[in-house]
N, C-alpha and C positions, 0 to 999 in steps of 0.2 A: 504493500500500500504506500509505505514511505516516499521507494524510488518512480511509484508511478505519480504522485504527487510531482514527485521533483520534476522527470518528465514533461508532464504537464505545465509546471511551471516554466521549464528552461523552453519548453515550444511557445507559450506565450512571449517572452524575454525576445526572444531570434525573429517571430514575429515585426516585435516591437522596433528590434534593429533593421530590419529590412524598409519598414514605414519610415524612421530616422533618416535612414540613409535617401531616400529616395524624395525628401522632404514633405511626406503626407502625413506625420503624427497630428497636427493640429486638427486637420480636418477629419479622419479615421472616425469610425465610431468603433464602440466595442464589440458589433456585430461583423465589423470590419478587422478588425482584429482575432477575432475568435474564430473567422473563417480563414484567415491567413493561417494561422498555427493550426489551424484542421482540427479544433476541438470544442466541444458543447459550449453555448454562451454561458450557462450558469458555472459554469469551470474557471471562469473568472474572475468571480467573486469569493472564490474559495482560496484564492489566490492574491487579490490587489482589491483595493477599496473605490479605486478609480484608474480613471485612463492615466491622469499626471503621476501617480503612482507605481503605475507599470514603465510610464516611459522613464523616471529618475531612477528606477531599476536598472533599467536596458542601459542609461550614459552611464550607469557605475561600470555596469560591469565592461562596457566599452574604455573608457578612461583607463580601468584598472590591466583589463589585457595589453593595453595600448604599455603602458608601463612595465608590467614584467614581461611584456616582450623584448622592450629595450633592453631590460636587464638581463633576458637571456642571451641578447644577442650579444653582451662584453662589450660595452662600448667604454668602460672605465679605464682610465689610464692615470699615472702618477702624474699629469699636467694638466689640472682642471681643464685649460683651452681645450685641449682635444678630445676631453669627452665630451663639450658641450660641441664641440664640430661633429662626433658623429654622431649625437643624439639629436643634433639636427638633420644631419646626415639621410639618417634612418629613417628619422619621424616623414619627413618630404617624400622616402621612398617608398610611403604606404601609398602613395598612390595608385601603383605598381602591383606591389606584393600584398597590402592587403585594402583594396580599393572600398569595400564597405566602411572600414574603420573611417579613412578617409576622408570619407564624405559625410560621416557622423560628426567629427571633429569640425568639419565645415560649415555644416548646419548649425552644431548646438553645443562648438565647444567655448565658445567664448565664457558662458556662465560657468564652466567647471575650472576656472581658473585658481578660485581661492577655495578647491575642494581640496580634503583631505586625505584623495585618494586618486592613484593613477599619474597621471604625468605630471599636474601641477606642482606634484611635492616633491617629487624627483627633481625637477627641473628647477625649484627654489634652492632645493639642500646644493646642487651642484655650483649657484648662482654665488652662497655664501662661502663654499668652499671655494672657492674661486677668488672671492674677495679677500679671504683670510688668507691664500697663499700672493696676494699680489698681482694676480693672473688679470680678475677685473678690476676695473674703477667705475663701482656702481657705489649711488650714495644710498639708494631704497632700493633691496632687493624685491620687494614686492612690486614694486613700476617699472624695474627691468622686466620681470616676470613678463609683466602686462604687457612692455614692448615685444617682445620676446614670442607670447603667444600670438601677439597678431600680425607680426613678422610671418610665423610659420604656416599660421591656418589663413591668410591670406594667399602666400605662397602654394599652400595644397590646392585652396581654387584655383589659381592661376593654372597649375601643372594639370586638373583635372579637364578643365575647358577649351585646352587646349596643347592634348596628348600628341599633337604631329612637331610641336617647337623640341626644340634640343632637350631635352631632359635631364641631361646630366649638367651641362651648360648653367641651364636655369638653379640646379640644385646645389651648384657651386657658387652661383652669385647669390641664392637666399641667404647661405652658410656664411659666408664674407659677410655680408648686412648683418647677422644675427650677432656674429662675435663683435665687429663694430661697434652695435650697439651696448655689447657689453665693454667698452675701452679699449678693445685688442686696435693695437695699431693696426694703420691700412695693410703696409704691406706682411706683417707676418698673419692677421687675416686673411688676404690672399693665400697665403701656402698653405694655412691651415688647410682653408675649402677645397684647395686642390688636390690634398695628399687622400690618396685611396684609403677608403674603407676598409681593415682587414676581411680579409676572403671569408673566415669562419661567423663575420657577424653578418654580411651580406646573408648567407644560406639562412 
């Protein structure tokens, strides 16, 4: 009973990320939703108390995979600069590799900025570790942040809208802008964005 609860739950959640991504959560009904997951409407209820319920579900757990993907993928290194260059790196190359995340980020990540889960808080811890080795010259890590995320989820529209421009091109100059804006001089900026991603965090 347990795991078919959960089931049921996570088909509503996959659902819910497919509406996200495709920007119809607002308008959906539940009858719209419960057909999408292919399950009874009253299976809903047993589950979320509402639609905005279900959808602040679905951006957790998008945020949250978004994030320990990054961190499966090694992007850590002993020179703050260069993890925040491959976590930009990375994040740009959801386009690509996982194009649903993508476009959820695009749609309705701007609010999950100052969450306590997923990429915001990654990306703040690395912002101050950064600052504390000298790496950045940021005076409010929380408004870098804010430049930072809309740096990137800017940049994913960009790369999504139009998938025929240079993509790696484009993904090297968001990367430059991002570290920029966190104080990296211009030109080692530049080398950072252009130095390859290690082969094992691409896979």
């Amino acid at each position: 009973m347990d795991r078919r609860k959960a089931r049921t739950r996570q088909r509503l959640v996959d659902a819910a990320r497919i509406l996200l991504a495709e920007g119809k959560a607002s308008s959906a009904s539940i009858q719209d939703i419960t057909d999408a997951a292919d399950v009874g409407f009253g299976s809903f209820y047993n589950h979320f108390s509402t639609k905005t319920e279900l959808f602040d579900a679905s951006l957790e757990e998008v945020m949250e995979e978004t994030g320990k993907l990054l961190d499966l993928l090694g992007v850590e290194s002993e020179d703050p600069a260069v993890t925040m260059a491959r976590s930009v790196q990375l994040t740009l190359r959801l386009t690509s590799s996982r194009p649903e995340l993508a476009k959820i980020l695009v749609n309705h990540g701007f609010p999950f900025l100052d969450s306590d889960h997923g990429l915001a808080p990654r990306a703040l811890r690395d912002i101050k570790i950064g600052m504390e080795a000298g790496r950045f010259d940021v005076q409010d890590p929380r408004l870098a942040l804010s430049g930072l995320g809309g740096t990137i989820f800017a940049g994913l529209y960009v790369l999504l809208v139009d998938p025929d421009a240079d993509q790696d091109a484009r993904i090297r100059q968001l990367t430059e802008q991002s570290l920029r804006l966190l104080g990296v001089s211009v030109d080692e900026a530049r080398v950072l964005a252009a130095a390859p991603v290690p082969p094992a965090s691409i896979g």
